[in-house]
N, C-alpha and C positions, 0 to 999 in steps of 0.2 A: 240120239241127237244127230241130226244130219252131217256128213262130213264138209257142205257147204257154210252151214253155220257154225261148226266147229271154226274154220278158216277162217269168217267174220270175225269172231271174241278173240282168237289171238293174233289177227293184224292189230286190232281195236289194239291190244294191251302193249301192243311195239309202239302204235304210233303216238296215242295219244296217254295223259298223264295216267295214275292210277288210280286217283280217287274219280276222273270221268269215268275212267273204264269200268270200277267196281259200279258207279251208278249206271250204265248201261248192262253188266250183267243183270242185275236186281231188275230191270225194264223188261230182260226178254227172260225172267222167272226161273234161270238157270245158274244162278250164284250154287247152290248148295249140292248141285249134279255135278259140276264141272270142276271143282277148285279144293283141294285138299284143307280140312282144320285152319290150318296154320293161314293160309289164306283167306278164307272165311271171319279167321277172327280180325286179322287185319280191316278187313271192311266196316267190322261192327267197330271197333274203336276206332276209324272215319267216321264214322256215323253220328256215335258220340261226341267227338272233336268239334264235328259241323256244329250241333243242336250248343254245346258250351263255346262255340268261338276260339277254339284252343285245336294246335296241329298235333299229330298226332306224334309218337317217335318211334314206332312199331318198325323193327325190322322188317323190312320187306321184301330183302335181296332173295330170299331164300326160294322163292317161287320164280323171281326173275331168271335168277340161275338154273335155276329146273328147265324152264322157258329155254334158253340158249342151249344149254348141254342136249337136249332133245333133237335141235334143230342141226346142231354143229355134227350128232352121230349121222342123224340122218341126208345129211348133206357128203359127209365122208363114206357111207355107205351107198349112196346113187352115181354120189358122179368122181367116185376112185375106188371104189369096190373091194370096201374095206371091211369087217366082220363085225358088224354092229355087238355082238357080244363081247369080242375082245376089246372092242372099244371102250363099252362100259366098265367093264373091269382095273382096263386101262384108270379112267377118268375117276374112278372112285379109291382109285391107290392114289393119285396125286393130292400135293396137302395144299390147302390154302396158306399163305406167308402174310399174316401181316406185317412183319419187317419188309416186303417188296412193296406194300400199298405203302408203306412210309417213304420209304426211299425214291419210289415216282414221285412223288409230291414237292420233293422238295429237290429237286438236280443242281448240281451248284452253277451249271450256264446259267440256271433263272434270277438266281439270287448275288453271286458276286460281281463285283464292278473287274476289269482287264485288272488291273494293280495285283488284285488277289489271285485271280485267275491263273495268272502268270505263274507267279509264286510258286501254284503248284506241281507244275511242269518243267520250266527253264531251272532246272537243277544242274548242279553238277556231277550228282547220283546218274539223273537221268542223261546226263552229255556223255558221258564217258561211257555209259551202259552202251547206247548208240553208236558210239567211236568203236568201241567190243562187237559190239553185234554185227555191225557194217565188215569188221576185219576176218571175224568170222567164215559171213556168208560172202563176201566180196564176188568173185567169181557168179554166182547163182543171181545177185544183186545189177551187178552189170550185166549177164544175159538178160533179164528182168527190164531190164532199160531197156535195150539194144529191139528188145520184140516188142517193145509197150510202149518205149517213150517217155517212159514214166522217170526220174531220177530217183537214185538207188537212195539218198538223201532224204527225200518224201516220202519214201516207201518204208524205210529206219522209222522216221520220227513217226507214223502212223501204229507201229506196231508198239513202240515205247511210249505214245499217250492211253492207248487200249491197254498196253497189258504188263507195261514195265520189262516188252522184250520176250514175254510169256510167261513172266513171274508170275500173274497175278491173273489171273484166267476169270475168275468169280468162283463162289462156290454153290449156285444155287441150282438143284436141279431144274435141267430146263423147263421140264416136263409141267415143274410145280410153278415156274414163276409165268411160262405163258397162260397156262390154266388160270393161274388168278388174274391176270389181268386181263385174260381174254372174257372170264364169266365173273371176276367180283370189280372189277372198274370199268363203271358205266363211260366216265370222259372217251375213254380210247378202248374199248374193249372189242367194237368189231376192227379195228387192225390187229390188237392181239390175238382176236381168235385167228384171224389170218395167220399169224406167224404160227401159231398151234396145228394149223391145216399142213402147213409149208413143211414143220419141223416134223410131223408123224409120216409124210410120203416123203422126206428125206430121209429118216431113220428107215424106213421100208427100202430105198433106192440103193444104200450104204450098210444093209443086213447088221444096223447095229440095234444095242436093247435102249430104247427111249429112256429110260432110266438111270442109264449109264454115262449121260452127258452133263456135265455144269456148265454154268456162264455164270453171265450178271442180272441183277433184278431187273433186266427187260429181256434176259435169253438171248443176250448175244453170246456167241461161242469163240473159243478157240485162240490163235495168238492175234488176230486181227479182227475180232470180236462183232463176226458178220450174225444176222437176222437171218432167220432160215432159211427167208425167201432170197438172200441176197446169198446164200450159202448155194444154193440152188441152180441161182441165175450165172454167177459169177467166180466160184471155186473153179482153178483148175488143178489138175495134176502136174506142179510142175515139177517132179523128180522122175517121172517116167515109172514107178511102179504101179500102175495102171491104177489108181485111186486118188479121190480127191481128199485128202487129212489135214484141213487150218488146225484141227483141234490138238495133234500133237507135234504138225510136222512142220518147220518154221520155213522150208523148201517150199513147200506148197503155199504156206501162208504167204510170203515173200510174193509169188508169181499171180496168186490170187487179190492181191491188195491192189499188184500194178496193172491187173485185167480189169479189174473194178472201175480204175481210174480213168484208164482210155475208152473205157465204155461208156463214161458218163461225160468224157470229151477234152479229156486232157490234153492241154496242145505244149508239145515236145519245145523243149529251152525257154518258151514264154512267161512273164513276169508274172509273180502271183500276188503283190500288193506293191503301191507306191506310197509311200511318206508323202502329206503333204500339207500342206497350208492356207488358211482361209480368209478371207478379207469380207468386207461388210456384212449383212446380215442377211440378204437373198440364201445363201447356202445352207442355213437353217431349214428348208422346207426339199431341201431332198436326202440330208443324214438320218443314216440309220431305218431306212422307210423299207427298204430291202434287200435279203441274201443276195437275189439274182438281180445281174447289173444290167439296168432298166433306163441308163444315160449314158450319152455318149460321152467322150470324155470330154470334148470342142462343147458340151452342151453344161459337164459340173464347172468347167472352166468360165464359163460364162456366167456362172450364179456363184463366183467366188473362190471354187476350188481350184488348186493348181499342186501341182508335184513338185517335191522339193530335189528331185535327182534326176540327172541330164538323160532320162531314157525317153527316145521317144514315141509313144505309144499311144497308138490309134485304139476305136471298137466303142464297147461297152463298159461301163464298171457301173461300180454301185460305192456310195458316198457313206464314211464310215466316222463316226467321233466314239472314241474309246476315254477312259479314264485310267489314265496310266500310274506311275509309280510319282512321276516329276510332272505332274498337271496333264489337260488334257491333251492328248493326240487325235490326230487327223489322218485317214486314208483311205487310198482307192484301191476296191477290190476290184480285180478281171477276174477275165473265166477260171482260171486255175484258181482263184480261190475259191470262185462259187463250184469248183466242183471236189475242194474239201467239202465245203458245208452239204454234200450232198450225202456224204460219210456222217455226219454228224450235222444236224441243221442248228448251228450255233456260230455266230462271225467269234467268238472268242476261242469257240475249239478250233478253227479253220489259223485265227492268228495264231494261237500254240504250237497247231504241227509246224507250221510255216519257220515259224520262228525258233523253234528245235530244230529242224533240219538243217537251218542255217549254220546254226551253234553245232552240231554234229559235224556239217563237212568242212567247220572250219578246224574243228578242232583233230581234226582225222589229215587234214592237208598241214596242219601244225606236227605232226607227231607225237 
């Protein structure tokens, strides 16, 4: 078979569904050349299905995957010149998780109302953990500020909604949980092979064993629970022993969370939500519509919103109704907050850290 039409049948099988494709193999008389059993039978109970009216429920991933992982060595082998045999060896030690396919499906930003959300963060476990951790690192916390901008406050509450301070790390090897979601979940799988690309020339960069690393069932690492690519882009060394370590080192992680931040445009003493209050029914059609603030504020002001606290503040925000503990609330997010949600694209994880840090440096200026 030509290696042109080779090219043809597996773009055909990316782009378009699989019962078209499987009928365009059977057109150009190469179903039974090209496609291992397993695949082959798949078609025929298509076939079936068509002629009875009935879909089929035939596993199918198993060639799709084959599909990816093919593509994914070959891809790490041309353009990072990496040993296609250690690859595969690699990729066939890693275990498929389906406790990680469960747990994507269901993330609690998707499903609980701010009332609950809260709940599980604004602790006193967690305030005090913070008010500890802050006293702790104090010193490394305000350098952290003083080069970043970043307040030592927000920097605390980002490591204790991640990781409980570094308690809580995750336990999945990374290795296993980008693997599956990079080749068994179709919804987001070419981002995770992404971070599978990121995480194997980080472990290469960092001479450590791919194996030897845990997170959480999306493969974030470490005490600030960065994505490989953002492990990459944004770790640094900030204890000065010539390496970049979020995974054990809370120095590093600290200086890394407040490099994250200023890079994605964190503006130094600026407000990060405002309380506020709504009157008639025009503000209905711009809450909630999005993360990044996309009105000015002279413009939510206009369609009803207004702030309940004497600051005052110019720019953008973006227009927020939550469902609180004591009915609904109202608020305006600016840039510091839209550049929590860039850490986590959720306005409920963005009000958490927010409002953790609060409760940390009050409770740290309390004694």
């Amino acid at each position: 078979m030509a290696d042109a039409q080779t090219g043809k049948i597996k773009m055909e099988y990316k782009i378009f569904s699989k019962k078209r494709f499987f009928h365009n193999l059977k057109n150009l008389g190469v179903i039974a050349v090209l496609l291992p059993a397993s695949a082959i039978g798949y078609a025929a109970k298509q076939d079936a299905a068509s002629a009875t009216g009935q879909q089929s429920d035939a596993d199918t991933s198993g060639y799709e995957r084959q599909v990816w992982v093919d593509d994914f060595i070959n891809e790490l082998v041309q353009q990072h010149n990496f040993n296609p045999d250690q690859l595969k060896t690699l990729l066939d030690k890693a275990e498929k998780k389906q406790s990680i396919l469960d747990a994507i499906s269901r993330p609690a930003e998707r499903h609980l109302q701010w009332k609950d959300y809260r709940k599980i963060f604004l602790t006193e476990k967690r305030i005090r953990g913070g008010v500890s951790f802050m006293r702790k690192y104090r010193a490394e916390l305000e350098r952290a500020e003083l080069i970043y901008g970043v307040s030592k406050e927000v920097i605390v509450a980002i490591i204790g909604v991640e990781t409980f301070y570094g308690r809580i790390k995750g336990s999945y090897r990374v290795v296993d949980a980008l693997s599956t979601l990079g080749f068994d979940y179709p919804p987001r799988a070419e981002f995770f092979r992404k971070q599978l690309k990121e995480y194997l020339i980080l472990a290469r960069e960092e001479g450590i064993d791919p194996f030897s690393v845990t997170g959480s069932y999306a493969g974030a690492m470490g005490y600030p629970q960065f994505i490989p690519s953002s492990y990459r882009a944004f770790a640094v060394d900030f204890d000065g022993d010539k390496k970049r370590n979020i995974w054990n080192n809370p120095v590093d992680a600290i200086g890394s969370v407040a490099n994250y931040f200023k890079e994605h445009g964190w503006q130094k003493n600026a407000e990060v939500v405002l309380k506020a209050k709504v009157e008639g029914e025009a503000y209905k059609s711009v809450v909630n519509v999005s993360l990044k603030p996309e009105h000015t504020v002279s413009e939510l002001r206009a369609v009803g919103f207004s702030s309940q606290s004497n600051s005052k503040v110019s720019g953008d925000a973006t227009a927020m109704q939550l469902e609180g503990a004591r009915g609904t609330e109202y608020w305006l997010g600016l840039n510091n907050f839209y550049v929590i949600t860039r850490y986590n694209h959720s306005k409920l994880y963005a009000m958490a850290v927010h409002q953790l840090s609060q409760e940390i440096k009050k409770a740290d200026q309390n004694g």
